[in-house]
Residue, then its C-alpha position, 0 to 999 in steps of 0.5 A: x067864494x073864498x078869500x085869496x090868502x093875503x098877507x098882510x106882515x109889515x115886511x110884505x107890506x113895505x116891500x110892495x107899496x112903491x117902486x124906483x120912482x121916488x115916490x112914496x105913498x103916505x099910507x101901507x097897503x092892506x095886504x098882498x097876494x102873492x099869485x102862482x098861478x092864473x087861478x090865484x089870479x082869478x080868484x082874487x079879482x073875483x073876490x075883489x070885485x065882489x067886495x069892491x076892494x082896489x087892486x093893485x097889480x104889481x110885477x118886479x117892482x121897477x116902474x118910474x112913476x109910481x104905477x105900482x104904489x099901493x096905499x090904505x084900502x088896496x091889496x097889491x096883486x103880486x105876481x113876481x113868482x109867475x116867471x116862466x117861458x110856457x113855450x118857445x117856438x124857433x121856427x115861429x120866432x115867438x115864446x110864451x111866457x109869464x108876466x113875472x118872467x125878466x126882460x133880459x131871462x127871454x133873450x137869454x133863453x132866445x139866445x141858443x136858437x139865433x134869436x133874441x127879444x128885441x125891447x130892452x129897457x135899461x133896466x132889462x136885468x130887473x124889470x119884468x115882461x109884465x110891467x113892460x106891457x103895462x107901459x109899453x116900455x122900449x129900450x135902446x134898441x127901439x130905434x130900429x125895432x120898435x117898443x113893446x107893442x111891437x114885439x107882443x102877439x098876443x096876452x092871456x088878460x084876466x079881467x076886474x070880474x075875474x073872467x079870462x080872455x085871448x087877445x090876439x094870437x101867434x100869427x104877425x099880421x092879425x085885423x080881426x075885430x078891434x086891436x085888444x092886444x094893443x089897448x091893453x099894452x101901455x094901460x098900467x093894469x087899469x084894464x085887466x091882468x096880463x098873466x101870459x104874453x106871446x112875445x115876437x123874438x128876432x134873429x140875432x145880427x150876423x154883424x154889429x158896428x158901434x160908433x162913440x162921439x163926443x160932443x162940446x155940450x148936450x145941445x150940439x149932440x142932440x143936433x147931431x142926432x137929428x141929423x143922423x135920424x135925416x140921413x136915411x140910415x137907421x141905426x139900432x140903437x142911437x143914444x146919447x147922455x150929457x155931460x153931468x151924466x158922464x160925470x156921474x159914470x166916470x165917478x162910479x166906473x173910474x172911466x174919463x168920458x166926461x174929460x173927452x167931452x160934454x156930451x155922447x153920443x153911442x150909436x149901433x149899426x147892425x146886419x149884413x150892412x152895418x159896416x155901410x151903414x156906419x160909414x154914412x152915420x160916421x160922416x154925419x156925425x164928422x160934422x159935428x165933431x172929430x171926436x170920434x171911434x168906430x169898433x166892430x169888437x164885441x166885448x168893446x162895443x158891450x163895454x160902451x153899451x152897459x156904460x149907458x145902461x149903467x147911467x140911472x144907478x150912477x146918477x143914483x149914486x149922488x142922489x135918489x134918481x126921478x127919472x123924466x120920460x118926455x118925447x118930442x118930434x127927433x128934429x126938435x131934439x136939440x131945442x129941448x135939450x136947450x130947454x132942459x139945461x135951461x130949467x136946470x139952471x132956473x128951478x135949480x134942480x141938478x138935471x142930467x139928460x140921457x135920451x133914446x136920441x132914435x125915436x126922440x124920447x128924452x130922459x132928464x133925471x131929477x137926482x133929488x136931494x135929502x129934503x127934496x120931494x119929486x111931487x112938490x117944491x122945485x122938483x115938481x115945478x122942474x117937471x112942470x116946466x119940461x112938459x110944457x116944453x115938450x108941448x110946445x114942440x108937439x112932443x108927449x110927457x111920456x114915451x115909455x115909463x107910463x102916467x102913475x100918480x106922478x104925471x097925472x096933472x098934466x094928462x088933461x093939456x096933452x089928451x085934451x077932455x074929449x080923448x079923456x072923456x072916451x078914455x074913462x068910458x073905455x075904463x068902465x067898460x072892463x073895470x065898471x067898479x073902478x077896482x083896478x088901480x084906481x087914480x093912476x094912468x087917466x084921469x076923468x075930467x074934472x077930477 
């Protein structure tokens, strides 16, 4: 069997041993293969296995929970440069491509044919397909269209030993046999190597409607929220970001979001009844504050969308941004909205919060100061305290950004040992030597 060409150059090294989390691994990575093809693939997790090396998949290199950190005694399995569309069906609205390939290159490659990728993480323009799959990673637009699971057909997955299977297929509906396509979304290549994806692709709206609000603090915006959640409209896209947010993007963009209020919320109608459905939420949220725009023109709706998109790099503009993931059941929005400038003001980390609103999944961003670490000292402890937060109000330490090494040491409370039990059995089934990113997303009992 022949060994994979591995480079192992401290320049290739440093480039693949973390992500945009904030963690930093104390230790290099032996070396890194960079694949072009399903057969590098192949051949590495062949080699891999039968040499008992951990592997470490890595794709754009935008995960926020340090999924993708690679340490002394693991290769990192690189495959940024396998980014192509394999195929693009109008009629069948689905494309195949290659896990390197960016979220935001699909829907552009949609776009000439009416169609667009629905998932759109904040990070679209640099994050690629195949670290959204191993996360399940949503986006703003998820409050209508789902997550990642719900735009994947099928994937092309190499497994520990090397061999290759098909999960899923082309078709919308599919129950034959057990949902591999699903188990391996959200997995954090744990379970194999994702190296094709048939992606599910949408019309592109005939009309959309955008309405900004501006609310007196985080908490009241977070209400309001709710309340649009329980008004039987269901928007596309429903965000908002507290007042330390619009500070950070009023500083970075010479806007003046934060002097209108201590809080925003973004919302987006869209199809033939946009303009109806807007009027409903536009009621609701006239309950709440007064402070309020509606616009139908696109180049103003894209401009309030990408001041959203543009929080994260904002915030890292004032400090490294650890970037939080918590989700909690949307009419508990406003309490853990409470609970999070509450922690805020005791551990005394700078927290700023902006949330997918829609489907309940908060980001509280931790902007880290010069001696801070994220895994110790009163950032560690500000995590802490916003999980059992979410926990209390039946909620989840991640909607989207995935376990990594960050979150593991409260995986055991939420799944309980028995989930996990059956989790690491799950593991051994497709990974018996435990090669493929070992000690990130679960975490055996007692260890």
């Amino acid at each position: 069997m022949d060994a994979p060409s591995i480079l192992r150059d401290i320049q290739s090294l440093e480039r693949v041993t973390t992500d945009r989390s904030g963690y930093t691994p104390e230790t290099l990575p032996e070396g890194v293969v960079v694949a072009t093809s399903v057969d590098d693939v192949v051949a590495t997790l062949r080699y891999a296995s039968a040499h008992r090396i951990p592997v470490v998949t890595r794709g754009a290199g935008s995960g926020l929970a340090g999924g993708s950190s690679a340490s002394q005694g693991e290769i990192v399995l690189d495959l940024g440069s396998m980014n192509s569309i394999v195929e693009l069906d109008p009629l069948e609205q689905l494309v195949r491509v290659q896990p390197g390939i960016l979220n935001s290159e699909v829907s552009e490659a949609a776009r000439p044919h009416g169609l667009f990728y629905a998932p759109d993480p904040a990070s679209m323009t640099y994050c690629s397909i195949g670290g959204n799959i191993a996360t399940n990673a949503g986006g703003m637009r998820c409050a209508k269209y789902g997550v990642t699971r719900d735009s994947v057909l099928g994937l092309t997955v190499v497994l520990a030993d090397g061999s290759v299977i098909q999960t899923g297929g082309r078709t919308i509906k599919r129950v034959s046999g057990y949902d591999l396509t699903a188990l391996m979304i959200g997995s954090e290549g744990t379970l194999g190597v994702v190296v094709e994806a048939t992606l599910r692709l949408r019309p592109l709206p005939t009309r959309i409607t955008t309405l900004v609000a501006y609310c007196d603090n985080v908490v009241a915006a977070a209400n309001c929220a709710s309340a649009i959640v329980s008004s039987g409209v269901q928007p596309m896209i429903l965000e908002m970001m507290d007042g330390n947010t619009l500070d950070a993007l009023d500083e970075r963009n010479g806007t003046s979001h934060g002097e209108r209020g201590r809080a925003m919320l973004l919302v987006q109608t869209d199809g033939y009844g946009a303009e109806a459905e807007m009027g409903v939420i536009h009621g609701v949220v006239a309950g709440f504050t007064d402070a309020i725009e509606v616009t139908s023109d696109p180049e103003q709706s894209e401009v309030l969308v990408e001041a959203r998109r543009s929080a994260i790099p904002a915030i890292g503009g004032r400090g490294v941004a650890f970037v939080g993931d918590v989700g909690v059941p949307r009419k508990h929005l406003g309490e853990m909205a409470s609970e999070l400038v509450r922690i805020g003001e005791e551990t005394g980390v700078d927290i700023y919060t902006i949330a997918h609103a829609g489907d309940g999944n908060l980001h509280p961003i931790l902007a880290l100061r010069p001696d801070d670490a994220i895994d110790s000292g009163a950032p560690k402890d500000a995590m802490d305290q916003m999980f059992w937060a979410a926990h209390r109000l039946g909620g989840t330490l991640t909607g989207e950004h995935g376990i990594g090494v960050l979150k593991r040491d409260w995986l055991l409370p939420e799944l309980g040992e028995k989930n996990l039990s059956l989790l690491s059995e799950i593991k051994k089934v497709f990974d018996p030597h435990a090669i493929l990113n070992p000690g990130k997303a679960i975490v055996s009992p007692g260890k």
